[in-house]
PyMOL Python script that loads the backbone (N, CA, C, O; Angstrom):
from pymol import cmd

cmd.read_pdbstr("""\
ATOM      1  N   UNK A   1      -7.423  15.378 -33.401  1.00  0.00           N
ATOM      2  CA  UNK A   1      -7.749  16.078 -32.173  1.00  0.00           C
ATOM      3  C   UNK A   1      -6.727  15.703 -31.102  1.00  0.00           C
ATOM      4  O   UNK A   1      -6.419  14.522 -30.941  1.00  0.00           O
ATOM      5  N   UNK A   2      -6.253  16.568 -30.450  1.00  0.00           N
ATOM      6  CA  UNK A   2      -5.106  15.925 -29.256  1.00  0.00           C
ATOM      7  C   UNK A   2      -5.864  15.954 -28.026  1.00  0.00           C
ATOM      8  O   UNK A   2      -6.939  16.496 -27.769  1.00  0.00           O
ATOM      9  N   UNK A   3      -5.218  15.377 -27.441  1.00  0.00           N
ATOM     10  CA  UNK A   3      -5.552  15.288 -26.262  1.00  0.00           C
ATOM     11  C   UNK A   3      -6.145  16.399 -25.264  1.00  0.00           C
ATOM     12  O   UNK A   3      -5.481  17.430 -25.367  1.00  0.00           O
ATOM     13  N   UNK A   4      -7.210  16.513 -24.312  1.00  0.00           N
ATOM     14  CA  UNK A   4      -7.075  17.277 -23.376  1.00  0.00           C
ATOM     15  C   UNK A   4      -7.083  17.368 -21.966  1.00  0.00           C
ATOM     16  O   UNK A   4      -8.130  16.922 -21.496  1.00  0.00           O
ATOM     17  N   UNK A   5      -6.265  17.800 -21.111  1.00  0.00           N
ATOM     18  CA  UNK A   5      -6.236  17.793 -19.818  1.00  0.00           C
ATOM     19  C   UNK A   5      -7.248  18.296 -19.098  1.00  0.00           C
ATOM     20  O   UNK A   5      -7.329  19.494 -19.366  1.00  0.00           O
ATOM     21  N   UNK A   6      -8.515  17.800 -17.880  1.00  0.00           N
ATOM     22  CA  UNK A   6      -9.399  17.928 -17.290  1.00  0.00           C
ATOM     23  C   UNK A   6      -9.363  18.387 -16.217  1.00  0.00           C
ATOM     24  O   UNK A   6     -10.559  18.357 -16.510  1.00  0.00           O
ATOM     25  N   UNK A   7      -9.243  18.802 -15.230  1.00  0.00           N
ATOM     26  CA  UNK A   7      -9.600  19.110 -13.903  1.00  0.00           C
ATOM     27  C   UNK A   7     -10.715  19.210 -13.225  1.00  0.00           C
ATOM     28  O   UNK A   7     -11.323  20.214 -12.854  1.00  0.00           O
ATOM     29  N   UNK A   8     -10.964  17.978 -13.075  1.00  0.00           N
ATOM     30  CA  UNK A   8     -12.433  17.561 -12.385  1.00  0.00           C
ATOM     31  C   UNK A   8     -12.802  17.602 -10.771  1.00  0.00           C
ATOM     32  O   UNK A   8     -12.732  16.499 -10.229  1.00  0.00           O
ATOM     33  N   UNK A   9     -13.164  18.649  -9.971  1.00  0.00           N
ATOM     34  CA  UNK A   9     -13.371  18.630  -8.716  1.00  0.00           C
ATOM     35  C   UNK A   9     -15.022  17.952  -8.617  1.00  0.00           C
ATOM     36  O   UNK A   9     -16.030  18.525  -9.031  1.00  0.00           O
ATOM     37  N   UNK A  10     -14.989  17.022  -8.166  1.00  0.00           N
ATOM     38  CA  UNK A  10     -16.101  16.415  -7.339  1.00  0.00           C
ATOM     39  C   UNK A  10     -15.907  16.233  -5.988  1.00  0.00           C
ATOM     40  O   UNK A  10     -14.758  16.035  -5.595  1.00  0.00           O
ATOM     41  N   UNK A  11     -17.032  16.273  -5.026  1.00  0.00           N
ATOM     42  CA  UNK A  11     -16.667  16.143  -3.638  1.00  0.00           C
ATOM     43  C   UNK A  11     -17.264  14.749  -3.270  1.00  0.00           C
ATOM     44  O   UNK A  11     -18.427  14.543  -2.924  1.00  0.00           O
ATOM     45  N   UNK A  12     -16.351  13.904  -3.391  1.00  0.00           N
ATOM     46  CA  UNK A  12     -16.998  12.544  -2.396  1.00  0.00           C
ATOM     47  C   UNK A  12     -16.306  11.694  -1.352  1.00  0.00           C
ATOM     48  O   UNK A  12     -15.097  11.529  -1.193  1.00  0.00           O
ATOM     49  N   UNK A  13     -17.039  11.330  -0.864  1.00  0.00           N
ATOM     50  CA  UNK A  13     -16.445  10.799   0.406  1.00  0.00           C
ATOM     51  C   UNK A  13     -15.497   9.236   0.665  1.00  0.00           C
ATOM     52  O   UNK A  13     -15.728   8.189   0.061  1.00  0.00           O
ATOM     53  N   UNK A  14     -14.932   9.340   1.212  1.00  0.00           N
ATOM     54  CA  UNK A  14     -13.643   8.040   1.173  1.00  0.00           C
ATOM     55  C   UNK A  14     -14.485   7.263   0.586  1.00  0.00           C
ATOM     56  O   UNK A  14     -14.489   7.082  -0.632  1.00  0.00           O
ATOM     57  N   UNK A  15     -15.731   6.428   1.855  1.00  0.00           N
ATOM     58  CA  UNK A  15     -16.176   5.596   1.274  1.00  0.00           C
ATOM     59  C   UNK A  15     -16.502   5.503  -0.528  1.00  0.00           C
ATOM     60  O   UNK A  15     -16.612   4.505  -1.241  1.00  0.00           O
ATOM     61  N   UNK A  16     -16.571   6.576  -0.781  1.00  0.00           N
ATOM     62  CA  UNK A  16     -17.272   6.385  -2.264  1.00  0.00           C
ATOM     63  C   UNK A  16     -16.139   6.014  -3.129  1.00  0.00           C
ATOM     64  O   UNK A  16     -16.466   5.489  -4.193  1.00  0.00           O
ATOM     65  N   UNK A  17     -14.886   6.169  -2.914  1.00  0.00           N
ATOM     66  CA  UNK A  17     -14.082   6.292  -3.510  1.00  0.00           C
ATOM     67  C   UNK A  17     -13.688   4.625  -3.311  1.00  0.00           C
ATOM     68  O   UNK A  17     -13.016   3.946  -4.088  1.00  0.00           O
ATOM     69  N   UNK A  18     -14.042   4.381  -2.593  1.00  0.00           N
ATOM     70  CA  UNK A  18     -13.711   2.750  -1.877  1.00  0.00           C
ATOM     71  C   UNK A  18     -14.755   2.151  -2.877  1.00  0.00           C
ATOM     72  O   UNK A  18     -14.421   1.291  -3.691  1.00  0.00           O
ATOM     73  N   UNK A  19     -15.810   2.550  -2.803  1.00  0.00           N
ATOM     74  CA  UNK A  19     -16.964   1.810  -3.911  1.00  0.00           C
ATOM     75  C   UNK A  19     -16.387   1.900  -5.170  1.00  0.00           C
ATOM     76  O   UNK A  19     -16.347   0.867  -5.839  1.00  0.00           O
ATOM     77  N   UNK A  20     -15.873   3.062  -5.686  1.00  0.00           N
ATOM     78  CA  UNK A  20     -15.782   3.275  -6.835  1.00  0.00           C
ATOM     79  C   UNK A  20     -14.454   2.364  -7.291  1.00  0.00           C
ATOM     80  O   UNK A  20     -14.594   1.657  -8.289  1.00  0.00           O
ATOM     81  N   UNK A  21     -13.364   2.358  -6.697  1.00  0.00           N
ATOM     82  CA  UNK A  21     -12.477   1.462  -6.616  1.00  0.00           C
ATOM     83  C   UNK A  21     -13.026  -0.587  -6.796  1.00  0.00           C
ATOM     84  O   UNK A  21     -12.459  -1.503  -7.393  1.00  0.00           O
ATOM     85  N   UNK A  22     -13.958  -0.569  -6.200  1.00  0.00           N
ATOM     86  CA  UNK A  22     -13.997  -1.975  -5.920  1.00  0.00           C
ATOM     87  C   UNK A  22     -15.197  -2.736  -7.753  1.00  0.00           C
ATOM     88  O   UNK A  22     -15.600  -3.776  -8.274  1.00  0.00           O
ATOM     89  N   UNK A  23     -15.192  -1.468  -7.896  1.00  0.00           N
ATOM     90  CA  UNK A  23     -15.806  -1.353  -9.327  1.00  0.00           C
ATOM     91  C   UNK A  23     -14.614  -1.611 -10.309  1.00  0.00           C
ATOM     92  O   UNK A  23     -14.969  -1.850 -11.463  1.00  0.00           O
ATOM     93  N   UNK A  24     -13.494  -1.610 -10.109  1.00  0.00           N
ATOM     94  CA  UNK A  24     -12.478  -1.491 -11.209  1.00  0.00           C
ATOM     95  C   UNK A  24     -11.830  -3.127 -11.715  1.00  0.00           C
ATOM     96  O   UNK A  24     -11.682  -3.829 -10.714  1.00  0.00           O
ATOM     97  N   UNK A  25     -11.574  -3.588 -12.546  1.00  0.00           N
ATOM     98  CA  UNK A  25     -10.936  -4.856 -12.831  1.00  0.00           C
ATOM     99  C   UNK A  25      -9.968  -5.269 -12.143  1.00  0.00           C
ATOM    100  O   UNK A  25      -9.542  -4.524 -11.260  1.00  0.00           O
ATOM    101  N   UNK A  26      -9.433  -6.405 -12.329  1.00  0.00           N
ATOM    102  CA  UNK A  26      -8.676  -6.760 -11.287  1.00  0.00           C
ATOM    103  C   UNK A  26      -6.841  -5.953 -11.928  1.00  0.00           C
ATOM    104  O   UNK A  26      -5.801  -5.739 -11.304  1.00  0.00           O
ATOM    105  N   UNK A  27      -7.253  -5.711 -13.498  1.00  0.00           N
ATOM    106  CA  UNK A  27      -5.818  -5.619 -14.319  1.00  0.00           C
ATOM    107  C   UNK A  27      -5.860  -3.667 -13.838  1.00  0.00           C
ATOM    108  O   UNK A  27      -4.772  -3.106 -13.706  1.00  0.00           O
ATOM    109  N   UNK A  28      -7.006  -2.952 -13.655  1.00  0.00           N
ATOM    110  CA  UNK A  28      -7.537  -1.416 -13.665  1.00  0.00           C
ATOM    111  C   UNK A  28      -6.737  -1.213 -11.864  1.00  0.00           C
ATOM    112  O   UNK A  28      -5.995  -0.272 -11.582  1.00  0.00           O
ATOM    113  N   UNK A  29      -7.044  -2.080 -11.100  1.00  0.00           N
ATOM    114  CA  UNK A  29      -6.827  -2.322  -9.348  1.00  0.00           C
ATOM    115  C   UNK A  29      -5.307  -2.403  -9.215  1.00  0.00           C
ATOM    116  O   UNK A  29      -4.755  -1.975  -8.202  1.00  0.00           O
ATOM    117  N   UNK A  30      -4.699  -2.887 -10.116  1.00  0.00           N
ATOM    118  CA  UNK A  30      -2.979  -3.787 -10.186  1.00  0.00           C
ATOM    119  C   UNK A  30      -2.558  -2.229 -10.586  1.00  0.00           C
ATOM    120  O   UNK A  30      -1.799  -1.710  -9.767  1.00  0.00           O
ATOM    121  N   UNK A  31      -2.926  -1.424 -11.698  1.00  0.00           N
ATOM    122  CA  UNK A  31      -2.513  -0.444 -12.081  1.00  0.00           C
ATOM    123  C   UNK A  31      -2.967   1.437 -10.884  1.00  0.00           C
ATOM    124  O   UNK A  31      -2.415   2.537 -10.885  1.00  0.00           O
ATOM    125  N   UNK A  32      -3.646   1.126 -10.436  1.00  0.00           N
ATOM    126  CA  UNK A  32      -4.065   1.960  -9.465  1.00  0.00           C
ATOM    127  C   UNK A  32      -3.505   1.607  -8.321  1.00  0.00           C
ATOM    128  O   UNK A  32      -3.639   2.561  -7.555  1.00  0.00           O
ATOM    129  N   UNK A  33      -2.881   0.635  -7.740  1.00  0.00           N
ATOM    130  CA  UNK A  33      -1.859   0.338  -6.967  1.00  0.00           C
ATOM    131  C   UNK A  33      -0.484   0.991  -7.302  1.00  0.00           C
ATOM    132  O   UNK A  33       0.069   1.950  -6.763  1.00  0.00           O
ATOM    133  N   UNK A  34      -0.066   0.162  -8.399  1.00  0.00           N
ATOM    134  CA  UNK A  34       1.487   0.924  -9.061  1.00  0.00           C
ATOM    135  C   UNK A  34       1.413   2.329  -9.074  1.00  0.00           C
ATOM    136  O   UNK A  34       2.469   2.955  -9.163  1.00  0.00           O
ATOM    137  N   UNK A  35      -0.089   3.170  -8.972  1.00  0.00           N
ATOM    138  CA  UNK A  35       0.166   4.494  -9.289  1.00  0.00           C
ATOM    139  C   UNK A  35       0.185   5.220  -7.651  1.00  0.00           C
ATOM    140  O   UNK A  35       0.579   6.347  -7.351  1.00  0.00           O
ATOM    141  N   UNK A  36      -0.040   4.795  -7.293  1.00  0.00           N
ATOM    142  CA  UNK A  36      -0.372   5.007  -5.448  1.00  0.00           C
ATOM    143  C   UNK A  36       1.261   4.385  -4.959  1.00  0.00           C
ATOM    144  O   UNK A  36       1.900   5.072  -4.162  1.00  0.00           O
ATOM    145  N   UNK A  37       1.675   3.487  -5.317  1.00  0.00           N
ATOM    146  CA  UNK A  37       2.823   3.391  -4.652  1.00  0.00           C
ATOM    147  C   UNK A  37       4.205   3.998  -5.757  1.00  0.00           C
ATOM    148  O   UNK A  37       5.335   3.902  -5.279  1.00  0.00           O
ATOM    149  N   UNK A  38       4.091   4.481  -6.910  1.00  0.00           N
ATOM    150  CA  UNK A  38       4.654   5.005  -7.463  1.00  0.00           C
ATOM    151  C   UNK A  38       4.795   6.643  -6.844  1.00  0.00           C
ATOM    152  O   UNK A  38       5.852   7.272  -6.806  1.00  0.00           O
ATOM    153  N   UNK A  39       3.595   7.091  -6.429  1.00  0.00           N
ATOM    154  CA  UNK A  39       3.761   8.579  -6.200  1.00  0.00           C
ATOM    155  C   UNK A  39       3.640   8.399  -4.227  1.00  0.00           C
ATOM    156  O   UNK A  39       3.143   9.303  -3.555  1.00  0.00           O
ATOM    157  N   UNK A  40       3.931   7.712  -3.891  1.00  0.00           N
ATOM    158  CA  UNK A  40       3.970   7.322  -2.507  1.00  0.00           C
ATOM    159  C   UNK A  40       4.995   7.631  -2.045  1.00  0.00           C
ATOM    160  O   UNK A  40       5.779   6.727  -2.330  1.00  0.00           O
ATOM    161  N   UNK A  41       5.969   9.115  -0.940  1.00  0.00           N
ATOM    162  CA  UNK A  41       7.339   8.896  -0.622  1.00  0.00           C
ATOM    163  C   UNK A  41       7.323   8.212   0.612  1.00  0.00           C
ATOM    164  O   UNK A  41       6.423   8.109   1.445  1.00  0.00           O
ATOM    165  N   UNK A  42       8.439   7.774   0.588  1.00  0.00           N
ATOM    166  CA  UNK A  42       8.844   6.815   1.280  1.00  0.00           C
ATOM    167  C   UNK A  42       9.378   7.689   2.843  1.00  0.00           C
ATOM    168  O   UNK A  42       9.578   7.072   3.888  1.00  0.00           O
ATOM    169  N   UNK A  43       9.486   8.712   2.750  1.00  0.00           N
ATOM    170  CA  UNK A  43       9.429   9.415   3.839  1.00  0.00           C
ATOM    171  C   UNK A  43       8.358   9.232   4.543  1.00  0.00           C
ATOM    172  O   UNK A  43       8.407   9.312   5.771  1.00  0.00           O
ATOM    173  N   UNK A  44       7.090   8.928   3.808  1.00  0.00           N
ATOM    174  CA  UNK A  44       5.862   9.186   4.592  1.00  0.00           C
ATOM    175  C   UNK A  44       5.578   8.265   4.781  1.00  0.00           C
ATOM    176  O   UNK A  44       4.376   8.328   4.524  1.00  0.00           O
ATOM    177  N   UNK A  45       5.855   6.875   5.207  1.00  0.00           N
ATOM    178  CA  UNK A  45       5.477   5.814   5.176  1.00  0.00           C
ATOM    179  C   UNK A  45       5.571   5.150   6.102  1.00  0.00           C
ATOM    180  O   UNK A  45       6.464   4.304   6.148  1.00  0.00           O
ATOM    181  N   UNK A  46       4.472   5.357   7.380  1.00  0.00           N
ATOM    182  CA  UNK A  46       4.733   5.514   8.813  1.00  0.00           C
ATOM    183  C   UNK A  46       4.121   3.749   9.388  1.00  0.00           C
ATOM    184  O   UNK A  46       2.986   3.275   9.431  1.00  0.00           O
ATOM    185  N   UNK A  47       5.367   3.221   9.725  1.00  0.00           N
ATOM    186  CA  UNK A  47       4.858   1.957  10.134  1.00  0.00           C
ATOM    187  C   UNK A  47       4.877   1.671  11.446  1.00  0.00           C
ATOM    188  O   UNK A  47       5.796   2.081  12.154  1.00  0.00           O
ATOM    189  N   UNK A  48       3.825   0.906  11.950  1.00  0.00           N
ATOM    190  CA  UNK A  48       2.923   1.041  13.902  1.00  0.00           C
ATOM    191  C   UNK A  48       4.307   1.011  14.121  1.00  0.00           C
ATOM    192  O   UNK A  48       5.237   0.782  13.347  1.00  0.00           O
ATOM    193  N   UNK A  49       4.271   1.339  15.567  1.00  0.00           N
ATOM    194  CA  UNK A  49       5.059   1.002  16.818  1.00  0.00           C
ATOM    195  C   UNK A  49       4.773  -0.983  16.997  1.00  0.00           C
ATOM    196  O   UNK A  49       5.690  -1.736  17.324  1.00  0.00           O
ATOM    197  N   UNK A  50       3.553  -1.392  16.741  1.00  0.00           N
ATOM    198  CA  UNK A  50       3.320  -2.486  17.316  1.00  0.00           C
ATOM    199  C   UNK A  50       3.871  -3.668  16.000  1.00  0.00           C
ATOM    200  O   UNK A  50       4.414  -4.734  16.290  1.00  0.00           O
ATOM    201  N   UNK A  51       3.625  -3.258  14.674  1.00  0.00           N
ATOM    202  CA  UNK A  51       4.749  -4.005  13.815  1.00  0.00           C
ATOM    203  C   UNK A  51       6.088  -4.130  13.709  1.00  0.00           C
ATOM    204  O   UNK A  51       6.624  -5.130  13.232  1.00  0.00           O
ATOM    205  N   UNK A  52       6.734  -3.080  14.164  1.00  0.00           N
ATOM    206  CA  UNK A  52       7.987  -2.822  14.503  1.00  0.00           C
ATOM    207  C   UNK A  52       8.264  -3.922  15.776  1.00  0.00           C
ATOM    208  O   UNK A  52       9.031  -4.852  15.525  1.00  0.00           O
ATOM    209  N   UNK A  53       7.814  -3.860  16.788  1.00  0.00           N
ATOM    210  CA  UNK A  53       7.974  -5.044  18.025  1.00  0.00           C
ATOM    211  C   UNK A  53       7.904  -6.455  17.025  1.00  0.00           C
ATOM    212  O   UNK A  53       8.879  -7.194  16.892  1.00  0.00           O
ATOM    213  N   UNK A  54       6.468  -6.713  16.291  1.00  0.00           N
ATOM    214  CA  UNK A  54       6.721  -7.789  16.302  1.00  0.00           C
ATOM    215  C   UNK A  54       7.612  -8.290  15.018  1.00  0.00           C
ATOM    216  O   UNK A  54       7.621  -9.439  14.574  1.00  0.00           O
ATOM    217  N   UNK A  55       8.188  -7.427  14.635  1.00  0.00           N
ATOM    218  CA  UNK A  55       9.864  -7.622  13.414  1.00  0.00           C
ATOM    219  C   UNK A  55      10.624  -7.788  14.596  1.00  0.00           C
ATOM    220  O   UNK A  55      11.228  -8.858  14.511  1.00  0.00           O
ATOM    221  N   UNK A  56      10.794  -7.378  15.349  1.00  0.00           N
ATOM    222  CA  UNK A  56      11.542  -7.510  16.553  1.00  0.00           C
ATOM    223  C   UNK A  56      12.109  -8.533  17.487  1.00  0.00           C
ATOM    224  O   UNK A  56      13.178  -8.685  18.077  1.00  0.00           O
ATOM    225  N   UNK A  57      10.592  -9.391  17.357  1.00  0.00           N
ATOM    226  CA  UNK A  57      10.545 -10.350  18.257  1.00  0.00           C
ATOM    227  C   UNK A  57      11.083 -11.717  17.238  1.00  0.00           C
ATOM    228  O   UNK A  57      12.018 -12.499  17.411  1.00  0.00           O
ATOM    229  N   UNK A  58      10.211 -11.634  16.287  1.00  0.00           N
ATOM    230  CA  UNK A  58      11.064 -12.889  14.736  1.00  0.00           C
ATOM    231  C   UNK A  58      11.920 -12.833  14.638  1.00  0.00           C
ATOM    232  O   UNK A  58      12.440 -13.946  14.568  1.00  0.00           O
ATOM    233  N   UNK A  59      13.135 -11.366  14.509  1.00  0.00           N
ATOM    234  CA  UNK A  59      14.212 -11.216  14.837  1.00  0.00           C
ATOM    235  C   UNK A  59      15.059 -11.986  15.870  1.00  0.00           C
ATOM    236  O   UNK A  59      16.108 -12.554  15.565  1.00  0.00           O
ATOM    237  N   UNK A  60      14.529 -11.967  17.126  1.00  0.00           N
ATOM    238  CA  UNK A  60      15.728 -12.671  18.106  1.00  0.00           C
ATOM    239  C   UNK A  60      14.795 -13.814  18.360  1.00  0.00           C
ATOM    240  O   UNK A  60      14.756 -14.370  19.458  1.00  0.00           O
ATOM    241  N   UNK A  61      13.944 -14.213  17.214  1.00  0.00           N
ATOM    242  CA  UNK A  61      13.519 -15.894  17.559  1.00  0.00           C
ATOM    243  C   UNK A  61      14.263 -16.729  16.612  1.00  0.00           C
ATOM    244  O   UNK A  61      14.458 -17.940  16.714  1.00  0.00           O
ATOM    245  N   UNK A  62      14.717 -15.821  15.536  1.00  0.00           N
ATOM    246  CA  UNK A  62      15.369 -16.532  14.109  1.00  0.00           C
ATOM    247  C   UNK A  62      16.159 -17.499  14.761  1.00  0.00           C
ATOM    248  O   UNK A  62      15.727 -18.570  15.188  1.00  0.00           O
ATOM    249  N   UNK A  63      17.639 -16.999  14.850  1.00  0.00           N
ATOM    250  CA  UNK A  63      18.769 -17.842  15.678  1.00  0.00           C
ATOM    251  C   UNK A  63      18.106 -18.973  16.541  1.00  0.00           C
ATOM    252  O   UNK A  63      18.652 -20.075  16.496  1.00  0.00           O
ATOM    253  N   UNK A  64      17.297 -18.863  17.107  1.00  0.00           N
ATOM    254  CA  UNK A  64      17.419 -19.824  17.875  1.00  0.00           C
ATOM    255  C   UNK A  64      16.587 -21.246  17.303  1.00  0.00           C
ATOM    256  O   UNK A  64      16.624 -22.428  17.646  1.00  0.00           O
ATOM    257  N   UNK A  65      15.621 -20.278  15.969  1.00  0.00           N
ATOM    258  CA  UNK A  65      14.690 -21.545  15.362  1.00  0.00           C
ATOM    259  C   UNK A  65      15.743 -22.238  14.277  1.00  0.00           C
ATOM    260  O   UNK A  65      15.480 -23.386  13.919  1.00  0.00           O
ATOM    261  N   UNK A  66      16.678 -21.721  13.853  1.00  0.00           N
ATOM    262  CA  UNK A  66      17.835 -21.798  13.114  1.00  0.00           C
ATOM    263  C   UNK A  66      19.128 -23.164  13.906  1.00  0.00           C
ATOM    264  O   UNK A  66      19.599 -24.149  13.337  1.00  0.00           O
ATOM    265  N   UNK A  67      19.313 -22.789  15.024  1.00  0.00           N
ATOM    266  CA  UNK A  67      20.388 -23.902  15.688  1.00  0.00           C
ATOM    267  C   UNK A  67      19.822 -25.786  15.760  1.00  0.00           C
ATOM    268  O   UNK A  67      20.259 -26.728  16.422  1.00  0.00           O
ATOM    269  N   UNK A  68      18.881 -25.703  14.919  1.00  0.00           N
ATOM    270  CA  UNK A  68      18.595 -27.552  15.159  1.00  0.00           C
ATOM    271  C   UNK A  68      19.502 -28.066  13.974  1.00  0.00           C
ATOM    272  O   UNK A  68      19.935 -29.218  13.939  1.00  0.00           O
ATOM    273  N   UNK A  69      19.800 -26.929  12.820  1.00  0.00           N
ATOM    274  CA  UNK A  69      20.823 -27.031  11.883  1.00  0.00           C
ATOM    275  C   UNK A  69      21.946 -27.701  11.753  1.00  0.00           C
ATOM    276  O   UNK A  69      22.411 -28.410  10.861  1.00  0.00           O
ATOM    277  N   UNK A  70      22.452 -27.224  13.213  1.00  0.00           N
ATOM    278  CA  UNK A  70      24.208 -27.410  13.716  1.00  0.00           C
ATOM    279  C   UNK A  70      24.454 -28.544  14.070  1.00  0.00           C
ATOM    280  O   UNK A  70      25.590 -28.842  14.441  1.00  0.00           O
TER     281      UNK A  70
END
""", "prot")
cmd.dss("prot")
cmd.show_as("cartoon", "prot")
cmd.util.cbc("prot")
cmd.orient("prot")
């Protein structure tokens, strides 16, 4: 018998999907990650205004936590 392809419309709500997720193994969770960031573009991958500042700020603190070196 080969395989067959399904198309299953159910309507449920984030949360459920959050339940249904937290139901999965930890090895089922690792692989549902890889598949979410596998089909994830990177175009769309909108990071705060307020993380950006604070890359910002570690940024021009580096150098200076860096000079006890010299």
């Amino acid at each position: 018998m080969s395989p067959q392809q399904i198309n299953l419309k159910i309507p449920i709500s984030f949360k459920q999907v959050i339940d249904i997720v937290r139901q999965l193994s930890p090895s089922e969770k690792q692989q549902l990650s890889e598949v979410l960031w596998t089909e994830q573009n990177i175009d769309d991958i909108a990071i705060p205004e307020e993380h950006k500042q604070i890359v910002r700020e570690r940024i021009k603190k580096q150098p200076k936590q860096l000079s006890f070196l010299e």
